[in-house]
TORSEMI-489303 format. One record per residue (C-alpha): residue in three letters; x, y, z. Coordinates in steps of 0.2 Angstrom, whole numbers, padded with zeros to 4 digits, always signed. Example, Ala and Ser with C-alpha at 12.3 -4.5 7.8 and 13.67 -1.06 7.14 Angstrom:
% TORSEMI-489303
ALA+0062-0022+0039SER+0068-0005+0036
END
This chain:
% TORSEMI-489303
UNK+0717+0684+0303UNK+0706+0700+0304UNK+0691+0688+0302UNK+0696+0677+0317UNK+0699+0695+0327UNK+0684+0701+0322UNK+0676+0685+0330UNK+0686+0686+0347UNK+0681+0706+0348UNK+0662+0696+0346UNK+0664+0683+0357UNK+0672+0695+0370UNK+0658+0708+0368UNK+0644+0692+0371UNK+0650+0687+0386UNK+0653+0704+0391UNK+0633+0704+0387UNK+0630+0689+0397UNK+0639+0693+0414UNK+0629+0709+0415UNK+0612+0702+0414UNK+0620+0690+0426UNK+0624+0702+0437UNK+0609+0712+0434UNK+0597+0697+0439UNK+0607+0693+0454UNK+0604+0711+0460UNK+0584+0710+0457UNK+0584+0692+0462UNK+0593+0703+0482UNK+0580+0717+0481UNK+0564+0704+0477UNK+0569+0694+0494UNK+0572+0710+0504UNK+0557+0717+0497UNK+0546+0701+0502UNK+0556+0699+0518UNK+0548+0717+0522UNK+0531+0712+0515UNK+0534+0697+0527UNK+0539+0710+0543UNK+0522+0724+0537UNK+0512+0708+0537UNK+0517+0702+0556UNK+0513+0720+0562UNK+0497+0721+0556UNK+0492+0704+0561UNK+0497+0708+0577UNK+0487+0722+0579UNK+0472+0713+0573UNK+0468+0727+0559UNK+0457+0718+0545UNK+0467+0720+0529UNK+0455+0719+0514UNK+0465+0717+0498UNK+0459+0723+0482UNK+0460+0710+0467UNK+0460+0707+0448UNK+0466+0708+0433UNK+0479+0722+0425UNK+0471+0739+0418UNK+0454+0737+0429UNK+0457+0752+0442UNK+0462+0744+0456UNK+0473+0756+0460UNK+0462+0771+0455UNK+0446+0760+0466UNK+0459+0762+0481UNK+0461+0780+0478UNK+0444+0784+0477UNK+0441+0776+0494UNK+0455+0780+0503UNK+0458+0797+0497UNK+0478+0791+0494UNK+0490+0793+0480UNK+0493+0776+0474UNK+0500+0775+0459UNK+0489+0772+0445UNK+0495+0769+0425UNK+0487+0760+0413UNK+0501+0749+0409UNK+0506+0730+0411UNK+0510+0727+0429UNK+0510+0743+0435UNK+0509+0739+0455UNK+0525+0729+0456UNK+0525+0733+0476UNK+0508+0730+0484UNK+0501+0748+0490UNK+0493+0748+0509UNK+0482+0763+0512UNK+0470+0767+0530UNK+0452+0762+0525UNK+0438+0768+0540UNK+0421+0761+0534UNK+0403+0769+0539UNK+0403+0757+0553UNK+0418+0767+0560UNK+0430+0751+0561UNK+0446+0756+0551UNK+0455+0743+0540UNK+0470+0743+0528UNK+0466+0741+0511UNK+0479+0735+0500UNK+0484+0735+0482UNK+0490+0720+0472UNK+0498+0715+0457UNK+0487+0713+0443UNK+0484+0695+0437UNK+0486+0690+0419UNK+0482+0674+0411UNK+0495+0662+0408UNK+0509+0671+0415UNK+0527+0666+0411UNK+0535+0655+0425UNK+0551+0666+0425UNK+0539+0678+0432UNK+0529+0667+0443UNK+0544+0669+0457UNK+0544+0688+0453UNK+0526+0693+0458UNK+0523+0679+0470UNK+0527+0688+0485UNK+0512+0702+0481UNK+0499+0690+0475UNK+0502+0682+0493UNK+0495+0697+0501UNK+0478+0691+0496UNK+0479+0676+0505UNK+0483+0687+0522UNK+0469+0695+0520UNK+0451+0695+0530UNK+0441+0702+0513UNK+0446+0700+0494UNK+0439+0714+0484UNK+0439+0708+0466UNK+0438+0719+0453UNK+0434+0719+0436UNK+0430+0732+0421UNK+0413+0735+0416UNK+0416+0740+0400UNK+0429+0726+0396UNK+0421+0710+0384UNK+0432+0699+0394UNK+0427+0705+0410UNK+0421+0687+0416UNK+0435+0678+0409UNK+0446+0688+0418UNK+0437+0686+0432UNK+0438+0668+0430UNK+0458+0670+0429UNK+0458+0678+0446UNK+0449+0665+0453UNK+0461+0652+0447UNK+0473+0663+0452UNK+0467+0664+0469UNK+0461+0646+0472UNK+0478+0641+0468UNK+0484+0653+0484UNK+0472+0644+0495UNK+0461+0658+0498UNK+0444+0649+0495UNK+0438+0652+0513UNK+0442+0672+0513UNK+0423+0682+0509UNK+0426+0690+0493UNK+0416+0703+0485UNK+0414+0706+0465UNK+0415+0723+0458UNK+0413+0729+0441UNK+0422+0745+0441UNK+0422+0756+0424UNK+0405+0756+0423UNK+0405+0777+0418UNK+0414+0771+0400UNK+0406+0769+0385UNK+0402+0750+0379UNK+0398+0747+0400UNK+0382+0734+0397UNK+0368+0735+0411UNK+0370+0723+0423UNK+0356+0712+0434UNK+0349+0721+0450UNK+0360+0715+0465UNK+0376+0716+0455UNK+0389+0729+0463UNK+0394+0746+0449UNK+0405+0757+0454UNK+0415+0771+0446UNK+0432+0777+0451UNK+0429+0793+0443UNK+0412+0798+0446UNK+0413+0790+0464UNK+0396+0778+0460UNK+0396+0766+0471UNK+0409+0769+0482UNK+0396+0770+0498UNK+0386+0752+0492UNK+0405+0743+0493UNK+0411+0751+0509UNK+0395+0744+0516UNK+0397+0728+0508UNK+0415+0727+0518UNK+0406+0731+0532UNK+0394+0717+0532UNK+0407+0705+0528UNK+0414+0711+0541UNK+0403+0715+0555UNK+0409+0701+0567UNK+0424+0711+0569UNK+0416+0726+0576UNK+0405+0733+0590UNK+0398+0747+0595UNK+0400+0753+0612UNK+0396+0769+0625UNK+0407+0769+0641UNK+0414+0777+0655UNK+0433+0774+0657UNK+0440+0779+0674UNK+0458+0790+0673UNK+0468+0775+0679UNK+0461+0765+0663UNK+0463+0777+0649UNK+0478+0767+0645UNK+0462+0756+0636UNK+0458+0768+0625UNK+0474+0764+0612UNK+0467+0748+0608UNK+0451+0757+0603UNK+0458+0771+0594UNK+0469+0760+0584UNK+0459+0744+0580UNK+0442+0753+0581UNK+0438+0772+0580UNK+0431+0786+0593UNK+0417+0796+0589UNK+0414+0803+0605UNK+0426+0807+0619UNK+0419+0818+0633UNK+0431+0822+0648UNK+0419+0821+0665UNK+0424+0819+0683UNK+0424+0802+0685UNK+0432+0797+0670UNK+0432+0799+0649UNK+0415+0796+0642UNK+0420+0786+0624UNK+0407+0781+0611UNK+0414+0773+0595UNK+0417+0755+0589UNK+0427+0742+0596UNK+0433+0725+0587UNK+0425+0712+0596UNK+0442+0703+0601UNK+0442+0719+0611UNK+0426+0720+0619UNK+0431+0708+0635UNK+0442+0723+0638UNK+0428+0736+0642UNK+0416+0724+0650UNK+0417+0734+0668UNK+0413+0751+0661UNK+0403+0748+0646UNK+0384+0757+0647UNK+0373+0747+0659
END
């Protein structure tokens, strides 16, 4: 008789087990959807105000997250751990150029990850997708650097994101065992800040056919079209006359048609 209690004591203590984790995947299963219906909402707004998003790619453990810091000047988190940006992390960018983007921070990908966790990280690795640049990121000092590279691609291709410019960045490159690379190849350093300016002008380049530069004269009764510019371009110069606001700065070029009339003859 005590044996067969014992067993019942087991069986109800399994179960016991068993509804909790039930219960506790249910509950992470509610808070992924709300987090990717949220992603989903942030996503909308930026496309509709026609801010370039670049997103920042690669594998886990290459500073990303410490890359977008450098740049950004943000506090996103950064550990040296196995997924350690569950929640893709948006930060203001403004490049030399002047045009200001939103630079986000995504999961890191790993080779042959479990389907149980596919679902799970789905929603972030579809930010990349949305995005007008892919920034990938690999470690210089890392042996498998290009096959994780190579992971990232496949990762990527399999989000459809073949078309999107994408730039390669070997980041680390301050750590010991970081090989010398071929002239042309982009370094930078989190840390030290090498070459932080060479890939902010990269993401200008690729995209300068969002961006133009402009000098005009905005009468009182337009000013309202300074917003667009402030917001989806940058203001360098804004000078209060008689007739109006002089504004020099950069405007995205889905914008210009707005400031045809006032623009510098």
């Amino acid at each position: 008789g005590g044996g067969g209690a014992r067993r019942g004591a087991g069986e109800s203590k399994l179960e016991y087990d068993r509804r909790h984790v039930r219960r506790r995947i249910e509950a992470l299963e509610q808070k992924l959807a709300e987090l990717e219906k949220r992603r989903g909402e942030n996503r909308r707004a930026r496309q509709r105000a026609g801010t370039p998003v670049v997103s920042l790619v690669g594998y886990t453990n290459v500073g990303k997250s410490s890359l977008l810091n450098a740049l950004c000047g943000s506090d996103a988190l950064e550990a040296d751990m196995l997924f350690a940006t569950l929640d893709p992390t948006a930060r203001k960018l403004t490049l030399p150029s002047g045009l200001n983007v939103i630079a986000v921070d995504t999961v890191g990908f790993v080779s042959r990850l479990p389907h149980k966790l596919v679902e799970a990280f789905k929603s972030t690795l579809e930010e990349a997708a949305y995005s007008d640049v892919i920034v990938k990121v690999a470690d210089a000092a890392d042996d498998e650097r290009e096959a994780q590279l190579e992971v990232t691609d496949q990762v990527l291709a399999e989000l459809g994101c073949g078309d999107i410019p994408q730039i390669t960045v070997y980041n680390k490159c301050d750590k010991a065992g970081a090989v010398p690379f071929q002239p042309g190849v982009l370094l930078t350093s989190a840390r030290t800040g090498r070459g932080l300016d060479a890939l902010l002008q990269k993401l200008d380049e690729a995209l300068a056919d969002r961006v133009r530069a402009v000098k005009m004269l905005l009468p009182y009764d337009k000013l309202s079209l300074a917003e667009a510019m402030r917001s989806r371009g940058s203001v360098t110069v804004e000078d209060y006359r008689e007739n109006g606001v002089w504004f020099e700065g950069f405007v995205k070029s889905t914008d210009l048609h707005l400031y045809l009339p006032y623009l510098e003859k």
